[in-house]
N, C-alpha and C positions, 0 to 999 in steps of 0.2 A: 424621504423619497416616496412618490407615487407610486400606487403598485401599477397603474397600468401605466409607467414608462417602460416597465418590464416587458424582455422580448421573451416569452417560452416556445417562442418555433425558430429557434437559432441551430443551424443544421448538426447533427452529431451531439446534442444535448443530451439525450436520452442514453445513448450510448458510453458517452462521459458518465453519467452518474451511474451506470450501472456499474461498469472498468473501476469508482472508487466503489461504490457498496461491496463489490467483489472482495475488495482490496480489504476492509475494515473486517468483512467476515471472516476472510482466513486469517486476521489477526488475533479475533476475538471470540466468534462463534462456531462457525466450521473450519477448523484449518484443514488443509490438505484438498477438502473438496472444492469449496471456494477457489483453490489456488486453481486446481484443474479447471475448473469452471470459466475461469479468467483466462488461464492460458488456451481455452478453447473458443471462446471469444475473441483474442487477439488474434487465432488464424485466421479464426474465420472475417474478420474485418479489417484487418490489418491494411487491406490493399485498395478497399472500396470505400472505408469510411468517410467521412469531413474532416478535415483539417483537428477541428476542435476533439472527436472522438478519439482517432489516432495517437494525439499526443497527451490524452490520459491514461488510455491502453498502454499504450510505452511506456508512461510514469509509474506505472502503477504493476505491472509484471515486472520493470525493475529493480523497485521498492521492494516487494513481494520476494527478487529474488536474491537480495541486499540482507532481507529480513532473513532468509533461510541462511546465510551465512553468518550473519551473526549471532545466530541459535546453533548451529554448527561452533562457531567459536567458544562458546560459553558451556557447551557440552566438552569439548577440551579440555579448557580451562576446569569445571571442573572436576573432570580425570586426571589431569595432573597436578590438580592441587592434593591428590588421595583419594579419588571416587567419591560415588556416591553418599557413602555412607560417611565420610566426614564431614566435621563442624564447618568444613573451609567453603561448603556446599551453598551454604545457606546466603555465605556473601556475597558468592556469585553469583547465585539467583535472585537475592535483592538489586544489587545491583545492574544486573541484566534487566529486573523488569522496569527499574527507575529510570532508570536514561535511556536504552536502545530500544524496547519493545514500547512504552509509554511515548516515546521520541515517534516515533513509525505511527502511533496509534493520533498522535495530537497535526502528524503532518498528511493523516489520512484525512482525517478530518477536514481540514483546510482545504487539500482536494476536494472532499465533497460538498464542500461549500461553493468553491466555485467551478465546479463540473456545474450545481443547481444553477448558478448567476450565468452561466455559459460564459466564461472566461477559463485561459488556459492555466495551468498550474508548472511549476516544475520543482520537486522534490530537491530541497538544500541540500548538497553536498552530494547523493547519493543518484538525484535521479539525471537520466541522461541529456543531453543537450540536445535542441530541436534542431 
């Protein structure tokens, strides 16, 4: 493919990639502030953005808050498998990070690929419908 059949002035582009960068940092590098970040971003655009920005903003703060319950779950889990301090701990945090947190981290990804292509994204299973 040519690069210049590429469109990089497609409205809400920018805003798209920032909603997933947002999204990968508070999985990976800043959590918590990232998430604030994101979530201060979706106020504040939520109502004026493009088509295309909005509905990464939405995928992505409910990704983000998908992801905060299934860390909540797995901190349960293991509590009642015996706390912290048992063996049963370790399964559960392998397992937490091979499927749901790595799952979240490879479909952020794919958003920010195509936040970049200016195309929409919608998060399998978890993220909400346009």
């Amino acid at each position: 493919m040519d690069d210049s059949s590429l469109d990089f002035d497609i409205p809400g582009r920018e805003l798209a990639v920032t909603a997933e960068a947002l999204y990968l940092a508070n999985l990976m590098i800043v959590p918590g502030l990232s998430f604030l970040a994101l979530l201060w971003l979706w106020w504040r655009e939520r109502g004026q953005a493009p088509e295309l920005a909005r509905g990464h903003l939405r995928q992505t703060v409910a990704a983000s808050l998908w992801a905060g319950v299934l860390l909540v779950i797995a901190n349960g889990a293991i509590l009642l498998a015996g706390g912290y301090a048992s063996p049963h701990t370790w399964i559960i945090v392998i397992l937490y990070f091979t499927t749901c947190h790595s799952t979240l981290i490879f479909c952020g990804a794919i958003g920010l690929a195509k936040a970049l292509a200016g195309k929409p994204f919608r998060f399998p299973l978890i993220g909400p419908r346009p």
